[in-house]
N, CA, C and O atoms as a GROMACS GRO file, in nm:
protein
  440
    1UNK      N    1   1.646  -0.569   2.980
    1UNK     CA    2   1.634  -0.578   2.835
    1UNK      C    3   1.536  -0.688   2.797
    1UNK      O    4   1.514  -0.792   2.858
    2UNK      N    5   1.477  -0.641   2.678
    2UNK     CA    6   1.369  -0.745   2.658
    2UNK      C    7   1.441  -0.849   2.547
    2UNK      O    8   1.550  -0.818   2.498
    3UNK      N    9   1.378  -0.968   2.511
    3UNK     CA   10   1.433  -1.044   2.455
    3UNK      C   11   1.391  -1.050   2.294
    3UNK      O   12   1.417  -1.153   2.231
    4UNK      N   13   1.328  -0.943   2.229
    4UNK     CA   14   1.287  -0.933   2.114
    4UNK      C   15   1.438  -0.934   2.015
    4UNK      O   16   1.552  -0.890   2.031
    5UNK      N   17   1.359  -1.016   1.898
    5UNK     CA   18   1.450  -1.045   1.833
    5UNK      C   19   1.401  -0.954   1.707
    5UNK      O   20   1.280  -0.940   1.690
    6UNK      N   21   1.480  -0.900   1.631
    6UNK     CA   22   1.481  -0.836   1.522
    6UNK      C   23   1.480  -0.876   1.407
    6UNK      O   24   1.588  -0.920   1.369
    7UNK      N   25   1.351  -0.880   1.295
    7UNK     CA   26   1.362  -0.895   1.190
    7UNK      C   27   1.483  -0.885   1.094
    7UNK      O   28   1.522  -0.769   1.090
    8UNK      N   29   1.553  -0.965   1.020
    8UNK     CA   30   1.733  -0.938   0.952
    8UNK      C   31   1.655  -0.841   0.848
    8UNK      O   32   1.730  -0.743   0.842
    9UNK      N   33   1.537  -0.816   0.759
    9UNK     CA   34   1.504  -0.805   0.710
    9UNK      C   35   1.470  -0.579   0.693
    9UNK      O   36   1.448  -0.516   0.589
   10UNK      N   37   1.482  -0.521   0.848
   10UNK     CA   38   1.410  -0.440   0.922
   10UNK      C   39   1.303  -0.468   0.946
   10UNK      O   40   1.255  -0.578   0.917
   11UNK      N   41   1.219  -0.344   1.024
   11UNK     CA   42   1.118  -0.314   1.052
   11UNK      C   43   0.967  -0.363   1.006
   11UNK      O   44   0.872  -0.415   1.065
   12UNK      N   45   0.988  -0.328   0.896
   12UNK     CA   46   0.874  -0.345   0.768
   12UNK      C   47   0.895  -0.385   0.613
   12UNK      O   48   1.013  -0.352   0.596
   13UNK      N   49   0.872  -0.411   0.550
   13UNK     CA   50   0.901  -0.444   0.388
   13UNK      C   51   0.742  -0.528   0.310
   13UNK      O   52   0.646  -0.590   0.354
   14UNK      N   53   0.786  -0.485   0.188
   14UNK     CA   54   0.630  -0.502   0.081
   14UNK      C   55   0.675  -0.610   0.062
   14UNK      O   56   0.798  -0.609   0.071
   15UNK      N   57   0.621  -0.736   0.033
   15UNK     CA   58   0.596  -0.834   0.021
   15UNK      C   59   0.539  -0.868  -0.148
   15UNK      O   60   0.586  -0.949  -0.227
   16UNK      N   61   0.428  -0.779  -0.164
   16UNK     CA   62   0.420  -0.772  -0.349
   16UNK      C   63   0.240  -0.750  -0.320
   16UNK      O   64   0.191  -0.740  -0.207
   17UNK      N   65   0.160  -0.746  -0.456
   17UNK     CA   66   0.079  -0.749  -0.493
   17UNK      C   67   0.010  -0.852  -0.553
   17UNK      O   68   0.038  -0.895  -0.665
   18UNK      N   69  -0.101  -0.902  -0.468
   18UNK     CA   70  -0.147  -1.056  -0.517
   18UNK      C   71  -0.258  -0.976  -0.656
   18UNK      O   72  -0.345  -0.890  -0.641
   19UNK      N   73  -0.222  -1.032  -0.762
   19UNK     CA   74  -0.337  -0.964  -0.887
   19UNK      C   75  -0.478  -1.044  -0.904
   19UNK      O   76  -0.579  -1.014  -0.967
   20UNK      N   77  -0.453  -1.131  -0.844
   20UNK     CA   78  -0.606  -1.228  -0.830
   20UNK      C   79  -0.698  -1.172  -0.725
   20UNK      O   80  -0.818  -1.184  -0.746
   21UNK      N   81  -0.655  -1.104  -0.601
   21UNK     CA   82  -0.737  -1.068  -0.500
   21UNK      C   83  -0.731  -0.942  -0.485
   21UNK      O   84  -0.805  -0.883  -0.406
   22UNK      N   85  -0.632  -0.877  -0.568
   22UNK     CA   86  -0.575  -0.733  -0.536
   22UNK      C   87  -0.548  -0.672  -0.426
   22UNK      O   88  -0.580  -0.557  -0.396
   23UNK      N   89  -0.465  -0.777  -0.341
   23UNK     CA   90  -0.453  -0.740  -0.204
   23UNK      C   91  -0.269  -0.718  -0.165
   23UNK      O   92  -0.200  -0.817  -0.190
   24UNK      N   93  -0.219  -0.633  -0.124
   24UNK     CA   94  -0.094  -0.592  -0.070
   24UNK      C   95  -0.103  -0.644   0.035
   24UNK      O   96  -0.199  -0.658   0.112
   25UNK      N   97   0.062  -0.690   0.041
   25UNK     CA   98   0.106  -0.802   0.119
   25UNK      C   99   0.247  -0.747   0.193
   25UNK      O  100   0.362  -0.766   0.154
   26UNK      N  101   0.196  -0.665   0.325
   26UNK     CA  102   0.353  -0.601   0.405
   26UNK      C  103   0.325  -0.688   0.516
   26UNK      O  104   0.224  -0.743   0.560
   27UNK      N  105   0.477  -0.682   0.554
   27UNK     CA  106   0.574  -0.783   0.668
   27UNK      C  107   0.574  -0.643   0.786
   27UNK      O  108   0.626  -0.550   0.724
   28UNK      N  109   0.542  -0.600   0.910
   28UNK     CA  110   0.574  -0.536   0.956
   28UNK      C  111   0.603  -0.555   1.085
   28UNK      O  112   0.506  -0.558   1.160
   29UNK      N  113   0.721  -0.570   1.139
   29UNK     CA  114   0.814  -0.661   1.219
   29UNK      C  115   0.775  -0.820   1.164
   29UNK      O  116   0.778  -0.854   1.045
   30UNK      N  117   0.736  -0.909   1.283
   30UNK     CA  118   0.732  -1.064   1.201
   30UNK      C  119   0.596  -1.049   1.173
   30UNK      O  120   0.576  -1.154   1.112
   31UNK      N  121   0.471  -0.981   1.176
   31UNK     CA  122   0.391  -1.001   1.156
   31UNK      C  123   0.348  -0.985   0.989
   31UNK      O  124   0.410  -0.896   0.931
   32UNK      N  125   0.254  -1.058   0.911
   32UNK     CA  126   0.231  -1.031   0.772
   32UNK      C  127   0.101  -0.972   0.804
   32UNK      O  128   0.023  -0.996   0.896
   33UNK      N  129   0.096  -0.888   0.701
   33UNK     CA  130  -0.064  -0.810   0.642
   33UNK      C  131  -0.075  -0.841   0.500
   33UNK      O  132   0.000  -0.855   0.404
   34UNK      N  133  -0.192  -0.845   0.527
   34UNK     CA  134  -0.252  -0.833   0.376
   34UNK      C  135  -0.416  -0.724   0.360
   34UNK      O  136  -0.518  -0.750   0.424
   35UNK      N  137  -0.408  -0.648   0.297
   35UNK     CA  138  -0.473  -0.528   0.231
   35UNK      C  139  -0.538  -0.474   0.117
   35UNK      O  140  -0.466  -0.429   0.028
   36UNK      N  141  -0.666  -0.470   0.105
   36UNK     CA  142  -0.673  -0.425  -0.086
   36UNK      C  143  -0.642  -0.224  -0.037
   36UNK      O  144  -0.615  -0.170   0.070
   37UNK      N  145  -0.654  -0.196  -0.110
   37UNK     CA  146  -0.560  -0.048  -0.136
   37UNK      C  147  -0.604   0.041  -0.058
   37UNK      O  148  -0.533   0.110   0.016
   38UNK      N  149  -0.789   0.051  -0.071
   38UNK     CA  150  -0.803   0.133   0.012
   38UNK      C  151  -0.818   0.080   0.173
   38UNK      O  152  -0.866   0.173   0.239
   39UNK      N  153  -0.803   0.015   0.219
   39UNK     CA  154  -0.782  -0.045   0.366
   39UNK      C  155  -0.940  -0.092   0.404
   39UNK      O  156  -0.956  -0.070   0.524
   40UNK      N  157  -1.036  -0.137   0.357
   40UNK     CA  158  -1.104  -0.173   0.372
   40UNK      C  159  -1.170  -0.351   0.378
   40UNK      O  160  -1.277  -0.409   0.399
   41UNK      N  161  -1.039  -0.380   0.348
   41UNK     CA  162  -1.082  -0.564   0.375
   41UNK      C  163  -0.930  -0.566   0.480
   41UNK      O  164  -0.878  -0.457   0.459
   42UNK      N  165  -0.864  -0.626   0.557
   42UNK     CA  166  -0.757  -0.668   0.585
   42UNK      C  167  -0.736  -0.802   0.701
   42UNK      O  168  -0.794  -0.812   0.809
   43UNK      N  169  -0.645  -0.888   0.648
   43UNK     CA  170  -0.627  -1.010   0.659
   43UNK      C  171  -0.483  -0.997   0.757
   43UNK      O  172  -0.399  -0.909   0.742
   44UNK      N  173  -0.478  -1.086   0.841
   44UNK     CA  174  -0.399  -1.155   0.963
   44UNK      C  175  -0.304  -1.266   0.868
   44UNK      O  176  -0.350  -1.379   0.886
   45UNK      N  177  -0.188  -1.268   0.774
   45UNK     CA  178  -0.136  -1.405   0.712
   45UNK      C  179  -0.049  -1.485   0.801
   45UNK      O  180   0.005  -1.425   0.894
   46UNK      N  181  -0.023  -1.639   0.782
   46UNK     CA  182   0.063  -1.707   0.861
   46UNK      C  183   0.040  -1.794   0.810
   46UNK      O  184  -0.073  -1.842   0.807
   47UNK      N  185   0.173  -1.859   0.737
   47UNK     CA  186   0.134  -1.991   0.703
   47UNK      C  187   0.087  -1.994   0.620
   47UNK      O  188   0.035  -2.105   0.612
   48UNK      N  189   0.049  -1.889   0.470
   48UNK     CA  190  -0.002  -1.891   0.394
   48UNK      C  191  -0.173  -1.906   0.414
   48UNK      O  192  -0.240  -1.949   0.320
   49UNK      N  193  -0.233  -1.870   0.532
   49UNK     CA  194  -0.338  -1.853   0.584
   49UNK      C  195  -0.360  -1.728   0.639
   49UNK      O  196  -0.288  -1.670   0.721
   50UNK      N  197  -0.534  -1.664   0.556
   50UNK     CA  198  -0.562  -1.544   0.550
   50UNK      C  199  -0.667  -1.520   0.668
   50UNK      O  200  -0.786  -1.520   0.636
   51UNK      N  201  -0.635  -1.501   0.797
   51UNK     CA  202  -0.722  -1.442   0.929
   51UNK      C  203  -0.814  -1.318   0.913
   51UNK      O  204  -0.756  -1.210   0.915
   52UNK      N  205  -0.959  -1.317   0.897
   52UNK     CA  206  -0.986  -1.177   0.854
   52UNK      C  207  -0.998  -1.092   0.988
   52UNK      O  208  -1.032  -1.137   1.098
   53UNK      N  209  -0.966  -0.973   0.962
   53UNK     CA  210  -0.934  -0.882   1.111
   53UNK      C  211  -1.080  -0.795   1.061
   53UNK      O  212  -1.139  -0.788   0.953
   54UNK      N  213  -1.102  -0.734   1.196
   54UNK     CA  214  -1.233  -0.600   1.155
   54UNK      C  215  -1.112  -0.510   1.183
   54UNK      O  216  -1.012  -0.511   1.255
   55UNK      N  217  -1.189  -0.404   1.058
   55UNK     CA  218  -1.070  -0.323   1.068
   55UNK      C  219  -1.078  -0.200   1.153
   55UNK      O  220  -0.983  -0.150   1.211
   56UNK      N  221  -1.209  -0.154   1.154
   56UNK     CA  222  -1.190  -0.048   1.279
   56UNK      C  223  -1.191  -0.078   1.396
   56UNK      O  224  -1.229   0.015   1.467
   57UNK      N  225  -1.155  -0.209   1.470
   57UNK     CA  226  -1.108  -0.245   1.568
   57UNK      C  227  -0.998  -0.249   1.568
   57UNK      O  228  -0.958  -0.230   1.683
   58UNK      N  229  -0.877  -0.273   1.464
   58UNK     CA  230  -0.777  -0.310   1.446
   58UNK      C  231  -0.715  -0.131   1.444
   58UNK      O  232  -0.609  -0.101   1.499
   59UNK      N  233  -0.772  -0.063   1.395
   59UNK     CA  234  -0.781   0.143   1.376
   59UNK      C  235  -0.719   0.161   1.494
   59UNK      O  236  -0.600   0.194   1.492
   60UNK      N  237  -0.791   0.143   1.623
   60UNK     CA  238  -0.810   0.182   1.728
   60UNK      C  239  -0.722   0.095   1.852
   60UNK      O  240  -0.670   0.152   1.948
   61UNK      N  241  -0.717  -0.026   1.832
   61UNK     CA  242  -0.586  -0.104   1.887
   61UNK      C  243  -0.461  -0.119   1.863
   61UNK      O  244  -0.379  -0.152   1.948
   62UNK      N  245  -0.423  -0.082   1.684
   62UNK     CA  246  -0.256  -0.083   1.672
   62UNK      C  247  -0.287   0.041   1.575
   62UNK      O  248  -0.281   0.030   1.453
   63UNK      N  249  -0.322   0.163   1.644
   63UNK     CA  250  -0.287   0.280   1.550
   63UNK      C  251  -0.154   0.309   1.474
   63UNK      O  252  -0.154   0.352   1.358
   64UNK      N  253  -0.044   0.283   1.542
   64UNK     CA  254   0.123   0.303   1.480
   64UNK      C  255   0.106   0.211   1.303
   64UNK      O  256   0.125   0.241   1.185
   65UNK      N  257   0.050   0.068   1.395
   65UNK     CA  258   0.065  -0.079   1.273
   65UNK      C  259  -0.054  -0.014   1.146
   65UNK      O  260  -0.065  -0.036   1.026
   66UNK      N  261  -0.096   0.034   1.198
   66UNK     CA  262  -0.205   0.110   1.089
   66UNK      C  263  -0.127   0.202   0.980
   66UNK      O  264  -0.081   0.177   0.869
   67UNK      N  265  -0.130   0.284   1.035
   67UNK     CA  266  -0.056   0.410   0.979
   67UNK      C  267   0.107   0.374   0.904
   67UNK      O  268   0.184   0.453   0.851
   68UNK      N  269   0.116   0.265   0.919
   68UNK     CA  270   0.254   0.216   0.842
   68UNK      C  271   0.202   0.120   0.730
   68UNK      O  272   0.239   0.112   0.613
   69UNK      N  273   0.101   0.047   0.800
   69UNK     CA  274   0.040   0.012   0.690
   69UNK      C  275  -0.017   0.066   0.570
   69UNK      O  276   0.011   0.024   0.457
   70UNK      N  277  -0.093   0.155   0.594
   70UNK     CA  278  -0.160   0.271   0.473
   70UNK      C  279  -0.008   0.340   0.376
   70UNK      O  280   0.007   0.360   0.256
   71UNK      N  281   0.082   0.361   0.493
   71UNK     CA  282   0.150   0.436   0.456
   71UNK      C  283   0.242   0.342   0.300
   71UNK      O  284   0.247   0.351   0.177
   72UNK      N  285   0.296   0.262   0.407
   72UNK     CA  286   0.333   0.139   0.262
   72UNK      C  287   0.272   0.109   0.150
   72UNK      O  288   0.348   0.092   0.055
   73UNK      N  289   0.102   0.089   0.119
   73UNK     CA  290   0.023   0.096   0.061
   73UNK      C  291   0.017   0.191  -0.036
   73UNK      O  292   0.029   0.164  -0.155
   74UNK      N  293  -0.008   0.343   0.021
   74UNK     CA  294   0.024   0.463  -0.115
   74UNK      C  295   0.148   0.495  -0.125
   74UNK      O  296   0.182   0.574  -0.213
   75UNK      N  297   0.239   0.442  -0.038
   75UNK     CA  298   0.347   0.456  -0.132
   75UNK      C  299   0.399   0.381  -0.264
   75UNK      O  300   0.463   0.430  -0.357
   76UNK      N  301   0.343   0.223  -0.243
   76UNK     CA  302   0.348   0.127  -0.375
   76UNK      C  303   0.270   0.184  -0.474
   76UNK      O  304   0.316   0.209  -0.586
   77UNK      N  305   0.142   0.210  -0.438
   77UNK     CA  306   0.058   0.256  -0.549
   77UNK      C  307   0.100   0.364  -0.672
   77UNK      O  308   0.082   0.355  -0.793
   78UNK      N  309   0.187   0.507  -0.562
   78UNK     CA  310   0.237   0.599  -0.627
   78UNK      C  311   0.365   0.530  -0.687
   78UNK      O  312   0.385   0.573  -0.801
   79UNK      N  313   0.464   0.432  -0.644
   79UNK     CA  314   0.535   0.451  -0.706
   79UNK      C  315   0.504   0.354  -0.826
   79UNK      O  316   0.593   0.367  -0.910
   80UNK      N  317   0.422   0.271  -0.861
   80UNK     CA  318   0.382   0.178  -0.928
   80UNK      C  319   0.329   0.261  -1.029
   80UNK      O  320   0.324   0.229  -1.148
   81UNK      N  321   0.279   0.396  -0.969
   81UNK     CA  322   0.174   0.491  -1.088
   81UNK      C  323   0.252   0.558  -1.179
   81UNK      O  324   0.213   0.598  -1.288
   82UNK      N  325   0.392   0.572  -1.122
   82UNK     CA  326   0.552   0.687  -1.198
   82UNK      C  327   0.615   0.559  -1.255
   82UNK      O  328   0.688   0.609  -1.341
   83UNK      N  329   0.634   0.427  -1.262
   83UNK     CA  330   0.650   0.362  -1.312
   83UNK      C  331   0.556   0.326  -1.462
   83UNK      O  332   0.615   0.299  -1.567
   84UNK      N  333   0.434   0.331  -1.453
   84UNK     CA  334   0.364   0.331  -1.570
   84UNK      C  335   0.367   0.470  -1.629
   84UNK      O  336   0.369   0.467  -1.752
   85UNK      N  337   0.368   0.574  -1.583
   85UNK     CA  338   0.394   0.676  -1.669
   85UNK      C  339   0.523   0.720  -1.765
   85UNK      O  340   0.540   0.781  -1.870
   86UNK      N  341   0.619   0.637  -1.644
   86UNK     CA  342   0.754   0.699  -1.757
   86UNK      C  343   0.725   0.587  -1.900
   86UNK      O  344   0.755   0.619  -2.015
   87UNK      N  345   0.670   0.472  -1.868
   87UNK     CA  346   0.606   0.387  -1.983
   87UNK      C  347   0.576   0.477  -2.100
   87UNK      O  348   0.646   0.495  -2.199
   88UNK      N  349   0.453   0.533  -2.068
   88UNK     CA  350   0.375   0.534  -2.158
   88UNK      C  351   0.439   0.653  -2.248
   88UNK      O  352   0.530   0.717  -2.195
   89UNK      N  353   0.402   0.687  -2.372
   89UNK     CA  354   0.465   0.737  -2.482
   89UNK      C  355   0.396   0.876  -2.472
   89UNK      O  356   0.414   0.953  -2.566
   90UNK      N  357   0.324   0.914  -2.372
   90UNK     CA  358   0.231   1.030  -2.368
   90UNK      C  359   0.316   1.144  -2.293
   90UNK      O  360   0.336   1.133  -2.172
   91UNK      N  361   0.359   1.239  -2.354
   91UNK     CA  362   0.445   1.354  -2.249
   91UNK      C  363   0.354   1.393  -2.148
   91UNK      O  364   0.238   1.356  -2.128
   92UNK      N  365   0.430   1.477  -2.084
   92UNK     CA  366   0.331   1.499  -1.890
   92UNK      C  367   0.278   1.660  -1.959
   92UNK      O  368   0.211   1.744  -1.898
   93UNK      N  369   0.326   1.671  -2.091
   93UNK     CA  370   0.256   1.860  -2.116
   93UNK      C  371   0.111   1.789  -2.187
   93UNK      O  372   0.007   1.852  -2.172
   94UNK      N  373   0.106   1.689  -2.246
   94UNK     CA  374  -0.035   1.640  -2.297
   94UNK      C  375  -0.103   1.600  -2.168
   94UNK      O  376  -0.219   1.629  -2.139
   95UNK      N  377  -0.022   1.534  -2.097
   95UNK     CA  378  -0.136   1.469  -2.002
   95UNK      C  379  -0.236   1.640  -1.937
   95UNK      O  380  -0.348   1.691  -1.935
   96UNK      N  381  -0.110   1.661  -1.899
   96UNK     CA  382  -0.159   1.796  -1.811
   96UNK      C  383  -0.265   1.913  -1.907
   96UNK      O  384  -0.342   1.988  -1.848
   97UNK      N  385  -0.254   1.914  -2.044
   97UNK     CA  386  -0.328   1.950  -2.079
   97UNK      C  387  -0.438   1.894  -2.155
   97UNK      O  388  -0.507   1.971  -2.223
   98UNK      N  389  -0.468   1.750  -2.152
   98UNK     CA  390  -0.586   1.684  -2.123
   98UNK      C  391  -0.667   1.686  -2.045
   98UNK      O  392  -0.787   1.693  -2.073
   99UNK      N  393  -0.603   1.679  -1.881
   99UNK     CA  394  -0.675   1.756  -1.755
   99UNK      C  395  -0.707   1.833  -1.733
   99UNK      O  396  -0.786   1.845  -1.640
  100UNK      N  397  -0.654   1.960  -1.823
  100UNK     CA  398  -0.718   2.096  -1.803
  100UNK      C  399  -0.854   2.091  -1.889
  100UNK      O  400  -0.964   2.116  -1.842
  101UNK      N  401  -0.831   2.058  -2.011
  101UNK     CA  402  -0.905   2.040  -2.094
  101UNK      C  403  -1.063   1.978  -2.060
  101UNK      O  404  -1.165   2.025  -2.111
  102UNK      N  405  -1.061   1.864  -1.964
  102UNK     CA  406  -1.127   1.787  -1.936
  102UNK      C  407  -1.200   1.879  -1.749
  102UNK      O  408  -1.304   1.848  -1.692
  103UNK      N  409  -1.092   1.996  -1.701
  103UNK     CA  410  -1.182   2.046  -1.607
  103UNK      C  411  -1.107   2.045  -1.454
  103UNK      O  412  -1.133   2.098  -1.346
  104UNK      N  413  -0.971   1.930  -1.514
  104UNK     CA  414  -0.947   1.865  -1.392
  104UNK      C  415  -0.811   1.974  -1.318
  104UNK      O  416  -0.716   1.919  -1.263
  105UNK      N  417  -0.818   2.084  -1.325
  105UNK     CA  418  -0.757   2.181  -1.334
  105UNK      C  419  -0.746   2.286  -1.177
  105UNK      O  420  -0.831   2.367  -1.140
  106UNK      N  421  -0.602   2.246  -1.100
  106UNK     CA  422  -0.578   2.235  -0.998
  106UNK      C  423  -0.497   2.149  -0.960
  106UNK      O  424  -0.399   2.175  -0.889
  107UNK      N  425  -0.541   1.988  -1.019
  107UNK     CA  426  -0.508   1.908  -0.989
  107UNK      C  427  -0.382   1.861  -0.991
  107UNK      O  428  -0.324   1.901  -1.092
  108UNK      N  429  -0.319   1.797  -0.926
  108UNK     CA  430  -0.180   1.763  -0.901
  108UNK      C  431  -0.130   1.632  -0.999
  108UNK      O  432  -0.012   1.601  -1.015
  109UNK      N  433  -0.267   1.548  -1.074
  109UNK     CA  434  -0.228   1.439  -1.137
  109UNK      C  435  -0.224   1.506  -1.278
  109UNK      O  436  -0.292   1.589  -1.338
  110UNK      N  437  -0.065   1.400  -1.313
  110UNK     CA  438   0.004   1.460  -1.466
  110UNK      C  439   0.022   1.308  -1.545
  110UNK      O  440   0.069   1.303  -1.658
   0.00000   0.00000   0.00000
């Protein structure tokens, strides 16, 4: 048996959204990430210190840590996006037929 110790926390968890850098901030085991949305900048944290990683080296060496990463990522985004919609005062039959209106027709966004 190996001697890894387990996050109390699980696996992975979001950490939040820095609004000054616009960068997402997941814990995945003890390690921290930090991310802007579309995965194109990403940072090594510790210590409140931001390590910059290349990222298609990082693609190709922790494919799993990747793919949980992204994955965490659009999942905040989407649910952050159904959060501002139940907001807004606009029904989903206007939105949807603004989008048609406008061409965008197919499309899955309401």
């Amino acid at each position: 048996m190996s001697n890894f110790k387990k996050h109390p926390d699980g696996y992975k968890s979001y950490l939040g959204l820095d609004r000054l850098t616009s960068l997402y901030s997941i814990r995945i085991g003890w390690q921290v990430y930090a991310s802007n949305a579309n995965g194109s900048v990403l940072y090594k944290v510790k210590d409140e210190v931001k390590t910059p990683l290349d990222v298609e080296k990082f693609k190709t060496e922790y494919p799993k840590v990747w793919d949980l990463l992204t994955q965490e990522i659009d999942f905040q985004r989407r649910k952050q996006l159904a959060i501002k919609l139940l907001e807004t005062n606009i029904s989903l039959q206007d939105r949807k037929a603004y989008m048609q209106k406008r061409g965008f027709t197919g499309s899955r966004k309401g």
